[in-house]
N, C-alpha and C positions, 0 to 999 in steps of 0.2 A: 466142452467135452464132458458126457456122464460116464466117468469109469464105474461108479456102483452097480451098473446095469450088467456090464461086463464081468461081474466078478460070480464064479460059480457057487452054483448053490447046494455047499457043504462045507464045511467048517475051512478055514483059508489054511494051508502050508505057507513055509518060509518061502518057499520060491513063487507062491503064488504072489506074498508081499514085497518081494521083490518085484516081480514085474509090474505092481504097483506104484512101487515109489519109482522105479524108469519113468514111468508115464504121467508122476506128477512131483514134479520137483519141487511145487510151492509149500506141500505138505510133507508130516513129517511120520512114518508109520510105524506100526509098534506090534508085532506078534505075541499074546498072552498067551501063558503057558505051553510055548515054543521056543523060548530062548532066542526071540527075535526079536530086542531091546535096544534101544536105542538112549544110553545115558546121556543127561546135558552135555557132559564135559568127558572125556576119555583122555588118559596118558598112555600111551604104546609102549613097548619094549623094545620098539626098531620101529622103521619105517615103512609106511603105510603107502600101497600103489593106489593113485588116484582113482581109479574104479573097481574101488572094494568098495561093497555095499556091507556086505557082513563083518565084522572082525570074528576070526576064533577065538575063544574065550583065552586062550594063551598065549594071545598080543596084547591082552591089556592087564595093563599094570595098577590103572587107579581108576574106578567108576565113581563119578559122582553124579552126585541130584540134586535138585534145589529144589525146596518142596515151596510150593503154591499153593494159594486156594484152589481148589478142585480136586490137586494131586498126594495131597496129604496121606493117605489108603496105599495109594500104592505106592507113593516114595519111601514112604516110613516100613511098609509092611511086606508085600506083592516083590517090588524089585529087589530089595537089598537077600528075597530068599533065594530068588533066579539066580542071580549074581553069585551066591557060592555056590547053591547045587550045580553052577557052571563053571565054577571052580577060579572067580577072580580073586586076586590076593587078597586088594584092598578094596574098599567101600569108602564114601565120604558122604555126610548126606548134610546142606549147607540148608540151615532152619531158617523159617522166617524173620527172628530175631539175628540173623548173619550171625549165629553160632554155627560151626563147620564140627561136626559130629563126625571123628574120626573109628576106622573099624578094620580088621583085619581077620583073616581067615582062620580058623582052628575049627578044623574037619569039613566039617557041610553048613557051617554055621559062620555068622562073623559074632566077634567079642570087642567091645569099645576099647580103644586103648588110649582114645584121649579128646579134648575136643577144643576150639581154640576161634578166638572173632575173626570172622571174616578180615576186615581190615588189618589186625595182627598177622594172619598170614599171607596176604596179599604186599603187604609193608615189610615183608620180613625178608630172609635169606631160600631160596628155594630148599621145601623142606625133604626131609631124609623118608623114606618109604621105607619103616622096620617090617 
């Protein structure tokens, strides 16, 4: 199947990437500067119906990212601005060193409030979301 040929030629909408990702579920899509993001890991505020494709930004409680080679640009830079101008509480961005870079919301901006080894937090007690 060529879904690229399929796809119109003018800048893509969210709903165009949706019916993107319906039609190909090995992959995984991402809308720049559309707020159509797709974080490693998500924590909800409630429960999630099986065929959401989108979350609104205020069902999610914790975004995080594990930054990679390739995706350093935008994990570190690009996402975490999406993410409050979208109005998520928290941010987590888990480094290559399994340093877990904690952050939280104050205005349009996140501000570090703490950060913590991977393995510490994953060994620990589930943590508190201030």
């Amino acid at each position: 199947m060529t879904v690229a040929s399929e796809l119109p030629a003018r800048p893509l909408t969210l709903d165009d990437v949706t019916l993107l990702a319906a039609s190909d579920s090995r992959h995984r899509f991402e809308l720049t500067e559309g707020n159509g993001r797709i974080p490693d890991l998500v924590v909800t505020t409630g429960p999630v119906a099986d065929d959401i494709v989108w979350l609104a930004p205020e069902m999610v409680a914790l975004a995080v990212e594990i930054v990679s080679k390739g995706s350093e640009r935008t994990d570190r830079w690009l996402k975490p601005v999406e993410y409050a101008e979208a109005g998520i509480a928290r941010f987590w961005r888990v480094e290559p060193d399994d340093t877990v870079v904690q952050f939280r919301l104050d205005g349009k901006r996140y501000i570090e409030y703490g950060s913590v080894a991977l393995d510490e937090l994953l060994g620990g007690d589930t943590p508190e979301l201030p």
